[in-house]
N, C-alpha and C positions, 0 to 999 in steps of 0.2 A: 271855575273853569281851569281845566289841568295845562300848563305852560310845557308838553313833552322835548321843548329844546331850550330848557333852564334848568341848569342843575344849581344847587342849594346844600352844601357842609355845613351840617349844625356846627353850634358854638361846640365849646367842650363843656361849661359851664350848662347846666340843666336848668337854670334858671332863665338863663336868657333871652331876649324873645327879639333877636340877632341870629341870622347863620354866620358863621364866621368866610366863606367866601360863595360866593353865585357864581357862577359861569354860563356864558352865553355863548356857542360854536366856540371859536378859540380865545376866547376874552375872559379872564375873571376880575372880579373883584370885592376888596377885601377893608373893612373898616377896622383898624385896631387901638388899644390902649394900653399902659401899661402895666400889662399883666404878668404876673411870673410864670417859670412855669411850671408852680406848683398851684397857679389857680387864683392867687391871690393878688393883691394891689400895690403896687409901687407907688408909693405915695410921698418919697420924698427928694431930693434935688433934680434939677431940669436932665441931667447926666445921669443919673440913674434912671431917672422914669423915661428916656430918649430910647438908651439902653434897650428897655424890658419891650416896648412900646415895637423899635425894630426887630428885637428877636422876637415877638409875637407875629408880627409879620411874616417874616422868615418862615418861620415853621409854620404856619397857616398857607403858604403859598405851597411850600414842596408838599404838604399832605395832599393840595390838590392837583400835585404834579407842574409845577412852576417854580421857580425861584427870580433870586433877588434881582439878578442881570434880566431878569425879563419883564420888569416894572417898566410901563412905560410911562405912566402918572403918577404922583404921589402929592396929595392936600395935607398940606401940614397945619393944624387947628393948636394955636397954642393963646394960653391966657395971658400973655405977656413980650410984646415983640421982643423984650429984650433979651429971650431966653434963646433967641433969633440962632445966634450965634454959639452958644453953646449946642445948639441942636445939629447943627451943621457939623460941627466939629465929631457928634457922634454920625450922623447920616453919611460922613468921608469912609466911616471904616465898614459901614454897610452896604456901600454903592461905589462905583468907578464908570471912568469915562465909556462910552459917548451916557453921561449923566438921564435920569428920566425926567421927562415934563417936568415941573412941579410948581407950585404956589405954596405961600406961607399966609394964613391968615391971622390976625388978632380974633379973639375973641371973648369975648366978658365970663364965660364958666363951660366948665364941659360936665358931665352927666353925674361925676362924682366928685363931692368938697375935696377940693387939694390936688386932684387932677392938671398937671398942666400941659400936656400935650393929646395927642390922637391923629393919625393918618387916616387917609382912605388913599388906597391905592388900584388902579388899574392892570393887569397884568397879561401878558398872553400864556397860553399854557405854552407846554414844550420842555 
């Protein structure tokens, strides 16, 4: 059945069986990880993979006409709470006040070895 008030931006990646953000009337959202953005995998400290993880975000939102000040959610999936704070400390220079929603969750692995973070985030267009 065709969804005609869902739009769907494929990933950039041809492999993946992810779109990189949906949008529903004025809402998107957007799953990200830390990817460069040459395509490939940041796979090493919480600060760099935090890093690649928000600039994917980033540019996944304006391609579909949104940006960062207009996250209103953001789930922070990390394999280790204590990278907690290091994350933070990159998330300050990506976001500013009035701050968006957000949760930080623990969790035991994410989709690929040595991965330690992933957002999903909510946004409106505009």
């Amino acid at each position: 059945m065709a969804n005609h008030d869902l739009t769907f931006l494929p990933d950039p990646d041809p492999e993946s069986i992810s779109s990189d953000v949906a949008g529903f009337g004025g809402l998107l959202v957007s799953t990200q990880i830390p990817t460069r953005a040459d395509g490939s995998l940041e796979l090493g400290g919480i600060v760099e993979q935090s890093e690649c993880t928000l600039q994917a975000l980033k540019v996944a939102l304006e391609l579909a006409g949104s940006s960062m000040d207009r996250v209103l959610h953001l789930t922070i999936y990390l394999t280790d709470m204590a990278d907690r704070a290091a994350f933070n400390e990159v998330y300050k220079r990506f976001f500013a006040k009035p701050w968006p929603v957000r949760a930080a969750v623990g969790v035991a692995a994410l989709g690929v070895k040595g991965m330690r973070v992933e957002v999903t985030a909510m946004a409106a267009k505009g």
